[in-house]
One Martini backbone bead per residue (centre of mass of N, CA, C, O) as a GRO file, in nm:
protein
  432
    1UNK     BB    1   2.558  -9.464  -4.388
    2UNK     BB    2   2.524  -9.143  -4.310
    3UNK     BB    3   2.455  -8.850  -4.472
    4UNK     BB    4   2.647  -8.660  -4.366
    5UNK     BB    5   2.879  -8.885  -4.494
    6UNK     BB    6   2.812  -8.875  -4.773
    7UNK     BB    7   2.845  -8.579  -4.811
    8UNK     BB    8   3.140  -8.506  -4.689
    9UNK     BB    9   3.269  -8.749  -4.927
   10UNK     BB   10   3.088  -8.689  -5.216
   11UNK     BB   11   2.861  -8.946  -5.267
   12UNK     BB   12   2.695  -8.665  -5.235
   13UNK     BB   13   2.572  -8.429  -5.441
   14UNK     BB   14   2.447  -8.077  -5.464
   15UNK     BB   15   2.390  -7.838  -5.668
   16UNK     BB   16   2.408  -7.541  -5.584
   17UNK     BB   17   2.617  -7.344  -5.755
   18UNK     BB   18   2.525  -7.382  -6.022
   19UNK     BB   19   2.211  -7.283  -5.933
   20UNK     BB   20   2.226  -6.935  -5.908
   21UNK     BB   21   1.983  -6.858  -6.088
   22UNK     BB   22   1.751  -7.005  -5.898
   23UNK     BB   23   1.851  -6.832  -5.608
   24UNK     BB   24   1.840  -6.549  -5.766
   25UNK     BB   25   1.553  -6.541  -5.813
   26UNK     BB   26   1.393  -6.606  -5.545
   27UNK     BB   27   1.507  -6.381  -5.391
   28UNK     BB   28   1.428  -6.104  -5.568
   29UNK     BB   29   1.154  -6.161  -5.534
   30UNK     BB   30   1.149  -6.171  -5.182
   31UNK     BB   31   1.262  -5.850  -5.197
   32UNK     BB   32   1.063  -5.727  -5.370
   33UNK     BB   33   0.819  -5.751  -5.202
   34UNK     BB   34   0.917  -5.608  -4.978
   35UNK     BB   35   0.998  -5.331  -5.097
   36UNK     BB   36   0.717  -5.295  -5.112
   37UNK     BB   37   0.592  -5.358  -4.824
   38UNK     BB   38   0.726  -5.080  -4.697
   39UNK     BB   39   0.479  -4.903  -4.844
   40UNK     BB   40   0.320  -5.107  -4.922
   41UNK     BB   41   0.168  -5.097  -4.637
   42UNK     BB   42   0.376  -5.062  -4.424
   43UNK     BB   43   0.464  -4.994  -4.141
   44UNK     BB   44   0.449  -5.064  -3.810
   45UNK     BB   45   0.431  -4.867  -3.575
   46UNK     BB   46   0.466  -4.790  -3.230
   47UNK     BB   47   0.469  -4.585  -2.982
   48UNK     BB   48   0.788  -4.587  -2.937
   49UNK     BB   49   0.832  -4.434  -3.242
   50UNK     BB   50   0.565  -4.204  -3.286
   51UNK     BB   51   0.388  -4.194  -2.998
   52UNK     BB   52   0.190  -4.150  -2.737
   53UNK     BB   53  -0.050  -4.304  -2.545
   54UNK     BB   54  -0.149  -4.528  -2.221
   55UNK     BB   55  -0.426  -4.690  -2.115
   56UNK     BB   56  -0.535  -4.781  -1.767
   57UNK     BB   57  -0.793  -5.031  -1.660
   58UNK     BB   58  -0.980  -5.197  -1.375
   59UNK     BB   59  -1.276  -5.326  -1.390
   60UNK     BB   60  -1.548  -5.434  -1.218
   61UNK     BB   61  -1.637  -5.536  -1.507
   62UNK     BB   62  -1.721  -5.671  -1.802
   63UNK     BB   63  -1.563  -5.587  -2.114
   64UNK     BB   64  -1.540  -5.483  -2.433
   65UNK     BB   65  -1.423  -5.382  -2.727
   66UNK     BB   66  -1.689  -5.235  -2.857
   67UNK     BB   67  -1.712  -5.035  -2.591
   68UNK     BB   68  -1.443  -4.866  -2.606
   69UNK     BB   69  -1.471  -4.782  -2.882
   70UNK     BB   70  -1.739  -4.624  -2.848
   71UNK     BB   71  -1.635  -4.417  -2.602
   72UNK     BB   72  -1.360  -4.309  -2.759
   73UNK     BB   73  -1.341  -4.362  -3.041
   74UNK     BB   74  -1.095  -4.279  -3.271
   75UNK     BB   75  -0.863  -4.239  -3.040
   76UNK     BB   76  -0.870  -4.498  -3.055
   77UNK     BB   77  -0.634  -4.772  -3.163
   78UNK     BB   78  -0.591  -4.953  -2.925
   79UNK     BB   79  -0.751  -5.263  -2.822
   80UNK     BB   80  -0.671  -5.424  -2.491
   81UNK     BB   81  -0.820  -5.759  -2.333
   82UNK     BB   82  -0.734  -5.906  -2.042
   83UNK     BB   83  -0.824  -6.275  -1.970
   84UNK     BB   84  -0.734  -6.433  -1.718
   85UNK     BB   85  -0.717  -6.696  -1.458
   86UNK     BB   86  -0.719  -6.543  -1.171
   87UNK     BB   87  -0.811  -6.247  -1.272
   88UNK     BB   88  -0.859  -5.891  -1.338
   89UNK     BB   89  -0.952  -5.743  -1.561
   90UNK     BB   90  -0.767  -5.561  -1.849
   91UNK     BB   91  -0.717  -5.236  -1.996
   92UNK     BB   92  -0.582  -5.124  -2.307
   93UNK     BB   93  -0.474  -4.796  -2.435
   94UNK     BB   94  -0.424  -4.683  -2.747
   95UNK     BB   95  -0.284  -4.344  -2.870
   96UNK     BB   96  -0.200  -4.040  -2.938
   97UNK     BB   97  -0.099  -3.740  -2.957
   98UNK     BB   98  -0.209  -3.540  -2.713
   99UNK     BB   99  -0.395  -3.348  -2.512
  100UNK     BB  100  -0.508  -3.222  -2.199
  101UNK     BB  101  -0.811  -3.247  -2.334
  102UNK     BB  102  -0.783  -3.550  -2.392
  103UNK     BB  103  -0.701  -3.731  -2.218
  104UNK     BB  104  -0.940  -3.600  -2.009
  105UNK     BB  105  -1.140  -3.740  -2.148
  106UNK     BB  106  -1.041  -4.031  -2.200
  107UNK     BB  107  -1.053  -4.083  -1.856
  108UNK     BB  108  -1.362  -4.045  -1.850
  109UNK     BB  109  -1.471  -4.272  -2.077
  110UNK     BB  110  -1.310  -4.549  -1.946
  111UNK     BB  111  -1.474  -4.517  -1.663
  112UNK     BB  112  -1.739  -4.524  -1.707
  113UNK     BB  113  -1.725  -4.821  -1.848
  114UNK     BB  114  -1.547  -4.962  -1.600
  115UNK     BB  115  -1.671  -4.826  -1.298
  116UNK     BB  116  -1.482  -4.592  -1.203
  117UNK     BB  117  -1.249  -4.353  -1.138
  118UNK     BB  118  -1.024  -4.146  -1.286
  119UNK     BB  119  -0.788  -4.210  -1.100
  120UNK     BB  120  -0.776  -4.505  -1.173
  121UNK     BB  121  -0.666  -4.423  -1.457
  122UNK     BB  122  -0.406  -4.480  -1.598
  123UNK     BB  123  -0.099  -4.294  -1.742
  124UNK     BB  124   0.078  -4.266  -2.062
  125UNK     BB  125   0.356  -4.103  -2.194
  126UNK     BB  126   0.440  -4.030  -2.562
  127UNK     BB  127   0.706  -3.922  -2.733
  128UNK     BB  128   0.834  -3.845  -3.031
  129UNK     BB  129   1.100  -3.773  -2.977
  130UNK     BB  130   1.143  -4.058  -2.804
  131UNK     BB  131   1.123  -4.220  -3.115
  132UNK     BB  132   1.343  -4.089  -3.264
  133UNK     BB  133   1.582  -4.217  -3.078
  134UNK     BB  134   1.551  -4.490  -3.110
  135UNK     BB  135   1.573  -4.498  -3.418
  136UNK     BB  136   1.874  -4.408  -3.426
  137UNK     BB  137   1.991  -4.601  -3.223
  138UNK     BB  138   1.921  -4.881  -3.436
  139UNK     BB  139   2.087  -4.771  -3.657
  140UNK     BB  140   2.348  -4.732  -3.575
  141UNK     BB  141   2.394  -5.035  -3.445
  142UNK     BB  142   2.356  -5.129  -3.738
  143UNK     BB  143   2.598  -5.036  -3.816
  144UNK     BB  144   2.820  -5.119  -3.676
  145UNK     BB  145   2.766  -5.427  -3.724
  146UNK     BB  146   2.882  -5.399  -3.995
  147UNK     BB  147   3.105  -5.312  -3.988
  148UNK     BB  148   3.241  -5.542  -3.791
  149UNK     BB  149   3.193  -5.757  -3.995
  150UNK     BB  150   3.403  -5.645  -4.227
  151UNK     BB  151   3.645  -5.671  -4.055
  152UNK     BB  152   3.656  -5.979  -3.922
  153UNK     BB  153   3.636  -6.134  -4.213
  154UNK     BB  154   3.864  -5.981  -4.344
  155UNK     BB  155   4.070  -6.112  -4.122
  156UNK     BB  156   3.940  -6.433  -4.120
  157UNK     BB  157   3.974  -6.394  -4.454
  158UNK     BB  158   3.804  -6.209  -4.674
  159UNK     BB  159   3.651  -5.934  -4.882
  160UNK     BB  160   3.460  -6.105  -5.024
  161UNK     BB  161   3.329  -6.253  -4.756
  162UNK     BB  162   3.254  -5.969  -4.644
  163UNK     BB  163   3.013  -5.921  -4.910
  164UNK     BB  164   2.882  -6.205  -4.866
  165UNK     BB  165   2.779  -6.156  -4.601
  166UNK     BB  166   2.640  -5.895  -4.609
  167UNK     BB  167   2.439  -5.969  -4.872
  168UNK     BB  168   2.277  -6.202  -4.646
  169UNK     BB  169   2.174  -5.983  -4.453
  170UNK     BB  170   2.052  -5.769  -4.632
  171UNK     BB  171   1.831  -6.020  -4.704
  172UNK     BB  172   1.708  -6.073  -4.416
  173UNK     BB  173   1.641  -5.806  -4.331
  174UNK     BB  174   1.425  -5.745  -4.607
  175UNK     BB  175   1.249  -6.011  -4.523
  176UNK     BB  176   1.175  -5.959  -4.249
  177UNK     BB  177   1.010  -5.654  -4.284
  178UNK     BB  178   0.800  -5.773  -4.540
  179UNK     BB  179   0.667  -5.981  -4.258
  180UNK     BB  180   0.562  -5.757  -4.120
  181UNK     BB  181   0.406  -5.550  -4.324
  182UNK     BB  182   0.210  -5.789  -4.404
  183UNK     BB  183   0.116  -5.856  -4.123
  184UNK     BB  184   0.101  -5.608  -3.929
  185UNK     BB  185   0.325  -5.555  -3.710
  186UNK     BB  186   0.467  -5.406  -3.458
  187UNK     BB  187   0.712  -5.200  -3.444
  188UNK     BB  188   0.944  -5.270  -3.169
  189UNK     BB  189   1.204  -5.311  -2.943
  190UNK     BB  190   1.174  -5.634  -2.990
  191UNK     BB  191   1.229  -5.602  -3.256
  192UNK     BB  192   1.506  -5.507  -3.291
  193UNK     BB  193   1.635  -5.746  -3.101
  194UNK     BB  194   1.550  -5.952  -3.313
  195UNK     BB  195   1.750  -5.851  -3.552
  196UNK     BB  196   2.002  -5.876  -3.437
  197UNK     BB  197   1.997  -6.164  -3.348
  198UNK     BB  198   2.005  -6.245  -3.653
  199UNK     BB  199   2.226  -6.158  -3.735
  200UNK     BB  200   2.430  -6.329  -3.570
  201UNK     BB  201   2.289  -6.623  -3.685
  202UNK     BB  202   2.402  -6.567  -3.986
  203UNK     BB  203   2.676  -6.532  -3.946
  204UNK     BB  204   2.757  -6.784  -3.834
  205UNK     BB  205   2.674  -6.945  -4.016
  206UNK     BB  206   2.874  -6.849  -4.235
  207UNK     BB  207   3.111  -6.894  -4.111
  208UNK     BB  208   3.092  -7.208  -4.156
  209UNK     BB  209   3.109  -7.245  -4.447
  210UNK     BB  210   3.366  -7.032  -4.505
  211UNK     BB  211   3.574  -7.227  -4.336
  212UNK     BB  212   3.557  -7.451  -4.548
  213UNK     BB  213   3.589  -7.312  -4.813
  214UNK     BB  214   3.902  -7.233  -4.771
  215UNK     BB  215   3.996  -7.533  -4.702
  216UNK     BB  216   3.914  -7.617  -5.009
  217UNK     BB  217   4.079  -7.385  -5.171
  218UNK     BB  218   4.389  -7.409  -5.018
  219UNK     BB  219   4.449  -7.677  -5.207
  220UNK     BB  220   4.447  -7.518  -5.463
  221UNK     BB  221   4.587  -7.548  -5.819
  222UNK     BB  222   4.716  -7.568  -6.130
  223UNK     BB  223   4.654  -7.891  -6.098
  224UNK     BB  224   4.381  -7.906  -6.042
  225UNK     BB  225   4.069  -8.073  -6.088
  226UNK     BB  226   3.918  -7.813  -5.959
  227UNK     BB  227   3.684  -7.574  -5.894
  228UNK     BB  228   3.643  -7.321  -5.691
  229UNK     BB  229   3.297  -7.389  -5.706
  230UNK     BB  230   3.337  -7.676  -5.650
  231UNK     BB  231   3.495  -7.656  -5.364
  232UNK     BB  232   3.207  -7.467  -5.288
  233UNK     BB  233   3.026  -7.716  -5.303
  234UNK     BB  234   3.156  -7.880  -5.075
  235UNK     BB  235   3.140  -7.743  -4.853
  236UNK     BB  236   2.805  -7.702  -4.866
  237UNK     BB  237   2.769  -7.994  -4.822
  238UNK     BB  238   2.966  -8.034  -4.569
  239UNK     BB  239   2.740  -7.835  -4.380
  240UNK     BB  240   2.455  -7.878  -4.448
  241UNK     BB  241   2.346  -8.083  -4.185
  242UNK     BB  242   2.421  -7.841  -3.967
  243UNK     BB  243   2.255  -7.628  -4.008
  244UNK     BB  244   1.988  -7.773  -4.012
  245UNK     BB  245   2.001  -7.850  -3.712
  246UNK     BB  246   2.056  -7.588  -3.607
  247UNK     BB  247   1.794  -7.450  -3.733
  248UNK     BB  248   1.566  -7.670  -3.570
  249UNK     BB  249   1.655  -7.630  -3.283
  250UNK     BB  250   1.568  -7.295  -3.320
  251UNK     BB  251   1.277  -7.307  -3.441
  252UNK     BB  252   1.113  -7.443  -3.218
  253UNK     BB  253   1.098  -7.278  -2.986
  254UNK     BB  254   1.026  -6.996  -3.121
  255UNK     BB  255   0.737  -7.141  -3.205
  256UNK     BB  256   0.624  -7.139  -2.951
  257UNK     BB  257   0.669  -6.850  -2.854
  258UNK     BB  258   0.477  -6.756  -3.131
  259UNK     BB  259   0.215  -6.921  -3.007
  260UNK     BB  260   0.160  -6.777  -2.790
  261UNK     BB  261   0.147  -6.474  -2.862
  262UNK     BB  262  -0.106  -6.546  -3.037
  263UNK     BB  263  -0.291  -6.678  -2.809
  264UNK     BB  264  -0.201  -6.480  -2.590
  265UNK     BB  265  -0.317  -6.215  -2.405
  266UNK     BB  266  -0.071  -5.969  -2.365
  267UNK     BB  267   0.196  -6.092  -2.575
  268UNK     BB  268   0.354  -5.842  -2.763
  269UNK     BB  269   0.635  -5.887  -2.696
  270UNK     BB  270   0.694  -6.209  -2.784
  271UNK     BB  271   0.563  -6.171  -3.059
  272UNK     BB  272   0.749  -5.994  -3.175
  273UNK     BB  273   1.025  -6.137  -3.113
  274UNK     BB  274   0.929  -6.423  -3.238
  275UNK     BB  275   0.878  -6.353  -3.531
  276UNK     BB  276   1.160  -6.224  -3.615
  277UNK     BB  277   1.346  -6.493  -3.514
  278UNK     BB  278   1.202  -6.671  -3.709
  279UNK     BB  279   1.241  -6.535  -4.010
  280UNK     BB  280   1.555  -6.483  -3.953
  281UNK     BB  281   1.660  -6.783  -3.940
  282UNK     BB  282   1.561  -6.910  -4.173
  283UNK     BB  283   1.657  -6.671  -4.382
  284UNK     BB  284   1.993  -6.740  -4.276
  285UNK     BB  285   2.015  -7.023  -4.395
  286UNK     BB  286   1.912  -6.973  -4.723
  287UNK     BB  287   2.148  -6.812  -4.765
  288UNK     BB  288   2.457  -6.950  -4.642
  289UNK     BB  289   2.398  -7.126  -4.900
  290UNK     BB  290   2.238  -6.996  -5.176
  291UNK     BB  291   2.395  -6.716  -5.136
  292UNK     BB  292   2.689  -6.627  -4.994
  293UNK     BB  293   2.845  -6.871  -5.213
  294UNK     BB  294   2.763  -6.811  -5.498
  295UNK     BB  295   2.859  -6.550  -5.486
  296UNK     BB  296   3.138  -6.583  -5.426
  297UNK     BB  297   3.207  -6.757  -5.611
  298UNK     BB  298   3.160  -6.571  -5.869
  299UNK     BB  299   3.380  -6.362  -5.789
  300UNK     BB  300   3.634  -6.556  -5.774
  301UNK     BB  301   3.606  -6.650  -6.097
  302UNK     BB  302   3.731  -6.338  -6.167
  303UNK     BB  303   4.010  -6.468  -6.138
  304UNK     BB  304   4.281  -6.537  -6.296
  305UNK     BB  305   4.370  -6.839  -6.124
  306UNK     BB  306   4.036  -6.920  -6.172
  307UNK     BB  307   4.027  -6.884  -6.501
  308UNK     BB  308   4.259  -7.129  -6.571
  309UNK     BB  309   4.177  -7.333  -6.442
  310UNK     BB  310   3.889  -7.366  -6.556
  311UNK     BB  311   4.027  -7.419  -6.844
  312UNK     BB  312   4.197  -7.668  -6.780
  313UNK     BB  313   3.964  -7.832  -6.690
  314UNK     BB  314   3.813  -7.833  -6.960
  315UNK     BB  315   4.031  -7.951  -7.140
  316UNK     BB  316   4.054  -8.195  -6.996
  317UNK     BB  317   3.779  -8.330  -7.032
  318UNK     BB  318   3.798  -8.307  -7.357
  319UNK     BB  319   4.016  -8.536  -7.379
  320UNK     BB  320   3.853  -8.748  -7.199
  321UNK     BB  321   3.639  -8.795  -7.443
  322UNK     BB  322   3.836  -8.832  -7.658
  323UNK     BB  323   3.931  -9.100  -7.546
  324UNK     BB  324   3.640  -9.256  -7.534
  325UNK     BB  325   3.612  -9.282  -7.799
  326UNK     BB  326   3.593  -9.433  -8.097
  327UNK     BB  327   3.671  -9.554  -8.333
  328UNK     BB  328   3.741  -9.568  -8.672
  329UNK     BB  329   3.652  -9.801  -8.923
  330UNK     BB  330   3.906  -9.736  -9.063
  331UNK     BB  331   4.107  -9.743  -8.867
  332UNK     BB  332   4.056 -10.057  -8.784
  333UNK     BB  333   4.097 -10.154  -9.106
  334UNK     BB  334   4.406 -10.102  -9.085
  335UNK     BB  335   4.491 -10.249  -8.866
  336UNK     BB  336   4.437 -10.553  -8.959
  337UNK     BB  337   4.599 -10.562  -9.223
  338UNK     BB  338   4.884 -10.483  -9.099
  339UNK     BB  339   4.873 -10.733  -8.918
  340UNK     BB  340   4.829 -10.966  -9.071
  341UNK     BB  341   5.093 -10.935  -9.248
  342UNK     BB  342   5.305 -10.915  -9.020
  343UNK     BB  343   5.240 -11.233  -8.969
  344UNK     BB  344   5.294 -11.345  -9.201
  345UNK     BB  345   5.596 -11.278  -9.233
  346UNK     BB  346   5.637 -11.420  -8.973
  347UNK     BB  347   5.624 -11.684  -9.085
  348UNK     BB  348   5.759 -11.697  -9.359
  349UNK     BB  349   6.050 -11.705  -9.193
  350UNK     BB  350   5.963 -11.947  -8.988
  351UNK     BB  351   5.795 -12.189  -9.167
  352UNK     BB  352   6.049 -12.281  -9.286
  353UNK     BB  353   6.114 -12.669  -9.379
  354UNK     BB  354   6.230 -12.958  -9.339
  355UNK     BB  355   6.156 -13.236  -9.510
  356UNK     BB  356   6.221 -13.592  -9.552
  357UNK     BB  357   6.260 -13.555  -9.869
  358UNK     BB  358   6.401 -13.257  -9.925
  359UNK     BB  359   6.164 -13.083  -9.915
  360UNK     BB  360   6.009 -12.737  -9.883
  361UNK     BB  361   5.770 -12.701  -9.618
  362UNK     BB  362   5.530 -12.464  -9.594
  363UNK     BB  363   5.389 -12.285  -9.370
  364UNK     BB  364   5.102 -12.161  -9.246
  365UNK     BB  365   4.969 -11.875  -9.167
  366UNK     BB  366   4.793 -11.734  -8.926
  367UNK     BB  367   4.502 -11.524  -8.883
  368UNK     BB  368   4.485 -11.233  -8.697
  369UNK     BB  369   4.325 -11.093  -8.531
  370UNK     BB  370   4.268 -10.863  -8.359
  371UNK     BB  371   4.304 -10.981  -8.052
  372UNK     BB  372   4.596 -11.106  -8.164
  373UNK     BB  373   4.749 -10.853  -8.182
  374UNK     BB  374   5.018 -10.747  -8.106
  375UNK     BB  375   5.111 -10.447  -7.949
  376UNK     BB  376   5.363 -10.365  -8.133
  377UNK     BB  377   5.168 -10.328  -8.399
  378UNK     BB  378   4.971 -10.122  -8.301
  379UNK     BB  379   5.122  -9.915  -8.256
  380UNK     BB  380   5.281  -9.877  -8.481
  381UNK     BB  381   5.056  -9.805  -8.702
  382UNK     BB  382   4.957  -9.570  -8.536
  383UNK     BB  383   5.224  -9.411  -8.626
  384UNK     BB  384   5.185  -9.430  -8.923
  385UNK     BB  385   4.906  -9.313  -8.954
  386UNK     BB  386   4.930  -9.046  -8.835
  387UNK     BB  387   5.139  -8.932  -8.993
  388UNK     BB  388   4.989  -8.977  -9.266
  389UNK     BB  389   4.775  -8.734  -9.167
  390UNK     BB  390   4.971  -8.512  -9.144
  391UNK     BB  391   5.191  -8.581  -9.374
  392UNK     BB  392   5.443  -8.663  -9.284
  393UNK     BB  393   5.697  -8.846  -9.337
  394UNK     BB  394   5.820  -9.147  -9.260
  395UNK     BB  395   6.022  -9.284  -9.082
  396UNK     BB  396   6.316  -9.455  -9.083
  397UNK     BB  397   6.398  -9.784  -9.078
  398UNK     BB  398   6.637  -9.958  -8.893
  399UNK     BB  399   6.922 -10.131  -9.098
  400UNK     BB  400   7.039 -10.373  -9.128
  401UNK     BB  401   7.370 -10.504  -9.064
  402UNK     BB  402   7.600 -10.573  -9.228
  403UNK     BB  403   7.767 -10.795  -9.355
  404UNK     BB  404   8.092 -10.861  -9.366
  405UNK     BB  405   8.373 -10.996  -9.504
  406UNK     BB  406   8.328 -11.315  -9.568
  407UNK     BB  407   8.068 -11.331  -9.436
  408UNK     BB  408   7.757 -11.493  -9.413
  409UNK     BB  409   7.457 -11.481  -9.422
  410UNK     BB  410   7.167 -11.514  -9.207
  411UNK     BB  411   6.907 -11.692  -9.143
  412UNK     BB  412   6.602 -11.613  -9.009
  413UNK     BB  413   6.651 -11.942  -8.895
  414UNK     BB  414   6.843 -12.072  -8.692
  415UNK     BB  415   6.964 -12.344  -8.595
  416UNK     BB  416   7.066 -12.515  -8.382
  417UNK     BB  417   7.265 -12.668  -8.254
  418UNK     BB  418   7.448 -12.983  -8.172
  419UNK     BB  419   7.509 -13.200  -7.859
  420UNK     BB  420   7.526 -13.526  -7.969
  421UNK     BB  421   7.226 -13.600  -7.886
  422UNK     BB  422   6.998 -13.788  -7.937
  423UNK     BB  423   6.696 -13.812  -8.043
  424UNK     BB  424   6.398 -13.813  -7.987
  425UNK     BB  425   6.122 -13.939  -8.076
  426UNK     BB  426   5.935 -13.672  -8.012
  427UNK     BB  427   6.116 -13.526  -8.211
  428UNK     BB  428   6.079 -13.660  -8.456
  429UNK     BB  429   5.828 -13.607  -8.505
  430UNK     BB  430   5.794 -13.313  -8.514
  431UNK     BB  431   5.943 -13.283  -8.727
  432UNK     BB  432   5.735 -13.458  -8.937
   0.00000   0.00000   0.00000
């Protein structure tokens, strides 16, 4: 049987909602050190978000990235220098945002180093104006897709499973931003794009555990022997391995794209979008198991008829080891007296016979030991026991009803009438 099929049918079980303190320490440091990260050192905004120019020119010979910095000065933030294979070299400078005699400075000394005359120099401005709105626009965007995650989830679920999946969110997204920040990688339209994108990922991920989770909980009732946590680590371990499988195919490519992106020189789109799906993918899988899930649960146990629920399971619980518990010294030892006792008793009435001389001979009755104690005597006892330990009179039991007036009372064990016919040698032994 396999992995997938053992975990399904619950032969095997990994108890995540119950360690959910050490998912929720595990994660609260991983949000922490991002959120200090955003401060110090700080996100790296691109051009499109702070605004600045991009000079670029192909030059007639090969040139350094340290020969463009000393040409260009403070002025040049960025230089890269793509060579291509059968192409032929280009300069690309990011700077900030100049002035027209500052511009024009610039065109004329990369100028100079490429070989080439100024006006082969493209340029591109970009404002900062237009920078603020890219990212107001952004910003805009991720309210809609929240907003609407909450209208969707609690109508195809429930307003709980809607706050524990935006929590699942805003956890991937606050380490995203903070793998960013530590990378020291430039924010782009295109790293916007990779989060928006993660986010569709992460809830993908969560509403299929919590359609599970729905699905386990709604057959729980006041009789139930599972509780509410219970039934939602059975779903969680129930479509581990779908989650697993979906996130390693997904991350299998993004990592390729990623590895081109840092090794391939001009692929600064490929690699900004790669990194952000690359980190939100993995960091949406380990929420939807172990953030947005424990965190459900624990929410959902604070309703009354999941506190009553788990009540009953640990009453249950609690009885059922008190049934396994062995008995107590002296209750075994009162067992066994009283059967003793009442075998004596019950041979004594029926094992007396007559001999063949006319006496009455007694047969011993056998000492019956605990496992040969009748079924019916041990019952007795414990209800004897039981009733003198709680303190209150024994039941009377009831007397054997009167004898007739003129009728002999019968002995405790009367011979079978006669049939008239002689009885045969092997009952002659017997009675002797």
């Amino acid at each position: 049987m396999s992995l997938a099929s053992r975990l399904y049918h619950g032969q095997i079980s990994f108890d995540f909602v119950g360690r959910w303190r050490t998912w929720f320490l595990i994660s609260g440091l991983a949000m922490l050190i991002s959120l200090a990260a955003l401060f110090v050192p700080g996100l790296k905004f691109g051009i499109d978000f702070k605004g600045g120019g991009v000079f670029t020119v192909k030059p007639t010979h090969a040139v350094t990235q340290a020969q463009v910095s000393d040409a260009l000065g403070d002025v040049a933030k960025v230089v890269q220098i793509s060579n291509e294979p059968g192409k032929p070299q280009q300069v690309t400078v990011q700077t900030e945002s100049l002035t027209s005699a500052q511009i024009a400075t610039v065109r004329a000394n990369l100028a100079r180093v490429a070989g080439v005359q100024p006006a082969q120099v493209s340029n591109t401005v970009v404002g900062s104006k237009w920078g603020s709105t890219v990212t107001n626009k952004a910003l805009v965007a991720l309210a809609v897709f929240l907003a609407v995650i909450i209208v969707y989830v609690s109508i195809r679920f429930d307003f709980k499973m809607s706050v524990s999946a935006l929590v699942a969110l805003i956890h991937d997204l606050l380490i995203t931003a903070g793998v960013y920040a530590l990378a020291r990688f430039e924010v782009t339209p295109a790293t916007v794009i990779g989060l928006l994108t993660i986010l569709g990922y992460s809830l993908y991920d969560t509403v299929v555990v919590f359609d599970k989770v729905k699905e386990n909980t709604g057959e729980l009732s006041s009789m139930s022997r599972l509780t509410y946590s219970e039934a939602a680590n059975r779903a969680v371990n129930q479509t581990l391995v779908r989650s697993l499988n979906t996130s390693l195919t997904s991350l299998l490519p993004i990592a390729a794209l990623l590895t081109i992106g840092l090794l391939l020189p001009g692929a600064e789109t490929i690699k900004d979008l790669s990194l952000a799906l690359f980190v939100g993918v993995a960091a949406g899988t380990y929420s939807s198991v172990f953030i947005a899930t424990p965190f459900l649960a624990l929410w959902k146990e604070t309703e009354p008829r999941n506190r009553q629920l788990r009540a009953r399971v640990a009453r249950l619980a609690a009885s059922g080891a008190a049934e396994e518990a062995p008995a107590r010294p002296r209750q075994v030892a009162s067992r066994s007296r009283r059967a003793v006792e009442a075998g004596t008793d019950a041979a004594g009435a029926g094992g007396q016979r007559r001999g063949g001389d006319g006496r009455r001979r007694q047969e011993r009755a056998p000492v019956l030991e605990e496992e040969e104690t009748p079924t019916g005597l041990h019952l007795e006892a414990d209800r004897d026991e039981e009733i003198e330990e709680a303190g209150e009179p024994a039941p009377a039991r009831a007397a054997a009803p009167a004898p007739r007036q003129g009728q002999k009372p019968r002995p405790a064990q009367q011979r079978r009438k006669s049939s008239g016919r002689k009885p045969s040698s092997s009952a002659k032994r017997r009675r002797r």
